[in-house]
N, C-alpha and C positions, 0 to 999 in steps of 0.2 A: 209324749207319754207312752210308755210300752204297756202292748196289751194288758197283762196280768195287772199292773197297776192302775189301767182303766177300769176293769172289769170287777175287781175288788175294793174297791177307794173304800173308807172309812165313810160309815152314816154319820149324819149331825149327831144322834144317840150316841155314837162312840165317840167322836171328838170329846162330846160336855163328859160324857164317864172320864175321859181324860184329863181333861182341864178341873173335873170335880174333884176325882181319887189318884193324878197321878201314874193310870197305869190303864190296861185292857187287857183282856184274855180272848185271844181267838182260835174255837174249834176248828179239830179235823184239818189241821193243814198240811200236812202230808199223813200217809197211810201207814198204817201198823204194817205190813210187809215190808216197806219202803225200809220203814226203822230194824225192823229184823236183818233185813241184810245188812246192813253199816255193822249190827252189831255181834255177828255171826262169829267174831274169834274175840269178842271181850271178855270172855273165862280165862282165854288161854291168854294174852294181852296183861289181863290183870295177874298172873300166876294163883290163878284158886279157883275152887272145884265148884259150881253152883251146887252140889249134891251136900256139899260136907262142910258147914260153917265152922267147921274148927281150922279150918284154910283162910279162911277169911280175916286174914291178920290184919289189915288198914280198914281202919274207920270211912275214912272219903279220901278217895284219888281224884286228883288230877291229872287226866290223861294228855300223854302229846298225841298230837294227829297225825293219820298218815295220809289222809284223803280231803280234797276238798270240792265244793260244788256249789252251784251259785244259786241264789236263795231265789231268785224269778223263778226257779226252772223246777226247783225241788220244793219247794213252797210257796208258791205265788201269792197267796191269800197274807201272808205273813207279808212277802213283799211289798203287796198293795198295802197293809199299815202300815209298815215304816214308811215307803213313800208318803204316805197321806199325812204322819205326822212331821215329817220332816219336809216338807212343800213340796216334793216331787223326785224323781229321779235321777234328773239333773244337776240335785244339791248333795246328793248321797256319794260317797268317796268311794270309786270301783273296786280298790283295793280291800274295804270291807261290807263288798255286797256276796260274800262268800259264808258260808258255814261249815263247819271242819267236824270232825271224827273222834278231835280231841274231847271226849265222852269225863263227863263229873258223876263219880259211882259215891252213894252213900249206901252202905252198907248194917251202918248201925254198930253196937258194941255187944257182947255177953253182963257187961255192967248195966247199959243204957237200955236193956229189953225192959219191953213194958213200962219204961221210968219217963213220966211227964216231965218234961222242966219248960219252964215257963219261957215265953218269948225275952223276956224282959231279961233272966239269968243268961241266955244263950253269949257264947265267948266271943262268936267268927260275926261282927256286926261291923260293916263296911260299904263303903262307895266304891265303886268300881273306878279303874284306871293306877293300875300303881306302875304304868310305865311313862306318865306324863306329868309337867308341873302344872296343878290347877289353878284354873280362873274360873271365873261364871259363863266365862261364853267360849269356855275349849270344845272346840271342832273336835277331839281324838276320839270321846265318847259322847256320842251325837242320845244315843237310847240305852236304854239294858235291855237283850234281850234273852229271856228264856225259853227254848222248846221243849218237850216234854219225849223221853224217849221211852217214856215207860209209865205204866198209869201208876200215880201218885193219889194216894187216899188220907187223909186226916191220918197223922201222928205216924206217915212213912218217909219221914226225911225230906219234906218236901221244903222248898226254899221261903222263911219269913221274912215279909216288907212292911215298912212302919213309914206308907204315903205320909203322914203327917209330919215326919221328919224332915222330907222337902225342904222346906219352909227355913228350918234350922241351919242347914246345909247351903242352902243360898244366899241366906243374910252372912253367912259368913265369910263366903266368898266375894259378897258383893263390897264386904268390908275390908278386904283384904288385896285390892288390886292385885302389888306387886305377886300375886302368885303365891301359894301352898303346898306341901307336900302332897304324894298320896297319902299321908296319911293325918293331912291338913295342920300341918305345922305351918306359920307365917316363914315369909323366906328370913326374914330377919335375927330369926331364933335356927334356923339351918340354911344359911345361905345356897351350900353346896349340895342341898340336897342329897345330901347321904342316906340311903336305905335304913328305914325306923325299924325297929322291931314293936311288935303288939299293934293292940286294935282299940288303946284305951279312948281314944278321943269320940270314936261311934260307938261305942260300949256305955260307956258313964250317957252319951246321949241316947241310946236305945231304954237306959232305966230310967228313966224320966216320964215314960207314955204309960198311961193304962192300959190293960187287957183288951179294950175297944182299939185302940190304936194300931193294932195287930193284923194282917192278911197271910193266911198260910197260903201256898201258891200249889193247888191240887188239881188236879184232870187226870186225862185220858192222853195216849198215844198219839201224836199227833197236835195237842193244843199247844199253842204259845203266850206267851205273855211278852207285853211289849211295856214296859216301864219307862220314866223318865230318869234322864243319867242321872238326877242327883238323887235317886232314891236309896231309901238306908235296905242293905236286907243283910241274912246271914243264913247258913245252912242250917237244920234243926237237927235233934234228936231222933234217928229212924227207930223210933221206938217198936214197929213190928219188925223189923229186920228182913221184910220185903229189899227186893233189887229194885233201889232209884238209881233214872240216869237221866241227868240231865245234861245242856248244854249250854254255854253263856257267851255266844257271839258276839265281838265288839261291833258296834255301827260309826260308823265316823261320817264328818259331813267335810265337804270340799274346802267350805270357808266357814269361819268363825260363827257363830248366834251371833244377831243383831240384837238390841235390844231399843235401838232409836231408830226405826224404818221410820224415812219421811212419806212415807204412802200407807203404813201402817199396815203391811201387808204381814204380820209377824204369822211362823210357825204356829204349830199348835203346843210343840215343847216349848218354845220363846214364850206364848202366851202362858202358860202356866210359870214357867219361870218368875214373869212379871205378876202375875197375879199372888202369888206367895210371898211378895218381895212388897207388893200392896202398891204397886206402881202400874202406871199405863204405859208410862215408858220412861228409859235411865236417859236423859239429857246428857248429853257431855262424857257419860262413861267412859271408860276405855281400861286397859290393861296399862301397868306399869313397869312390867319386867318382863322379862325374854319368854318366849315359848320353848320351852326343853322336853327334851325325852329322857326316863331316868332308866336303866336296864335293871329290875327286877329280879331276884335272886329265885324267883320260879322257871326262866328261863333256863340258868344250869340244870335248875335239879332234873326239867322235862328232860334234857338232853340224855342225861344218864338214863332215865325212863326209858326213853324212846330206844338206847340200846338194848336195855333188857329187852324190853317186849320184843326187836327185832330177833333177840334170840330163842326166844321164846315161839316162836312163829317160825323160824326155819326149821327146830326142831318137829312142830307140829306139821310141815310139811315135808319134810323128810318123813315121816310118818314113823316117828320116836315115842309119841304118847302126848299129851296136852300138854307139856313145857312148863306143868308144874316144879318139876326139880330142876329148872333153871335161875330159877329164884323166890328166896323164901321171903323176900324183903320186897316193897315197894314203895317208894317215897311219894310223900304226899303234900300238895298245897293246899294250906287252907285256904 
């Protein structure tokens, strides 16, 4: 067990919040200077003026990264959750015990100022992982996790989760061995897994929940949110038109969720999995089709991203001016 993951572990209080709602929020886990620096050339990055929102032509970027840095080192406290819910550090996949640069800016609209819309109407409602083929016990996206690089207040673009949706999310998969899209089509109706367009299958399930069923995801600089992979969420309305930035680190585990340990030593994600599913444990379960990876059409588009911005950034170092007239355009995933 490395230090930071000893020293931080998750109270029994946090486990049950887990196993209760699905999710935890932990302050203060790294420092608002810390975040300042990561984020020190994201005006010039994004091609727009913090000073003059008529620059501000994209709603929410997706940024590619340029930097990366390991999540013990630069956030311990956060490390010690995920360790704690995922059984230790040992079960955590080294490849994503990292967090990147690649910064998510909601910015809001001149339409959408000051305009509530309800959790339930929001468009961008999804499960994370649209680069694998799902089952209920895929290893690729072990947590969601969100850090906060910029404080978020009620009705500033901050990220909405609908914990109760779990439950929906898992029986489906659990129904569905052979594997589903990201965007939970059975393999049988897209064998080959072709890239879907739209987000109707979490959408139509997101209007389904009441107003109670809703978690806007708000803090300070510094907080994280650690959710379970199967949670529904989607970006909101930044209806002040405040700078959010957020971050959405994959966490992957070495090996697959059990869901039948004969020692019963289950996760604490395994444990809510099962308890949503209304089981103690899946006897006999298993997967019935291939583990595939699907390459995701945000892939290019970062690419082209990530040349702008590099131009954009020579220019500012050449010392040209902030690399605004290097591009008026910047592509965006939702």
């Amino acid at each position: 067990m490395t230090d930071a993951e000893q020293e931080y572990q998750l109270s029994q209080e946090q486990i049950n919040h887990f196993l209760e709602h699905g999710w935890i929020k932990l302050e203060n886990c790294f420092s608002r200077k810390r975040a300042g620096e990561l984020q020190k050339t994201l005006w010039t990055r994004l091609g727009m003026d913090p000073e003059d929102k008529g620059t501000w032509h994209t709603e929410r970027t997706n940024m590619p990264f340029f930097n990366e840095f390991l999540v013990s080192d630069f956030a311990p406290k956060a490390w010690g959750g995920i360790c704690s819910l995922l059984g230790g550090s040992s079960r955590v996949d080294s490849n994503a015990s990292t967090w990147k640069d690649g910064f998510i800016v909601n910015l809001g609209t001149p339409e959408g100022h000051n305009k509530a819309i309800k959790p339930q109407e929001l468009p961008g409602w999804h499960v994370d992982g649209d680069f694998f083929v799902h089952y209920l016990d895929s290893p690729e996206q072990a947590l969601l996790v969100i850090p906060l690089w910029t404080d978020i207040v009620a009705a500033g673009g901050g990220t909405f989760i609908c914990p109760p949706a779990i439950e929906t999310v898992a029986k489906w998969l659990h129904a569905n061995p052979e594997g589903v899209s990201p965007r939970m089509t059975p393999r049988a109706q897209n064998p080959h897994f072709v890239q879907e367009q739209g987000l109707k299958w979490f959408n139509d399930l997101a209007s389904t929940f009441p107003d109670s069923a809703f978690v806007e995801a708000t803090g300070n600089v510094g907080d994280v949110y650690l959710l379970h992979p199967l949670m529904l969420h989607s970006a909101s309305n930044n209806q002040l038109r405040n700078l959010r930035v957020i971050t959405n680190p994959p966490v992957s585990v070495k090996a697959p969720f059990m869901f039948d340990r004969a020692d019963g030593a289950y996760t604490a994600v395994e444990k809510k999995t099962l308890r949503v599913l209304g089981k103690e444990r899946l006897e006999g379960w298993k997967i019935r089709g291939q583990r595939q990876q699907v390459v995701p059409e945000r892939v290019r588009i970062q690419e082209e991203m990530k040349r702008k911005e590099e131009e954009r950034l020579k220019k500012l170092n050449e010392g040209s001016g902030s690399g605004l007239e290097a591009s008026k355009q910047v592509e965006t995933v939702a």
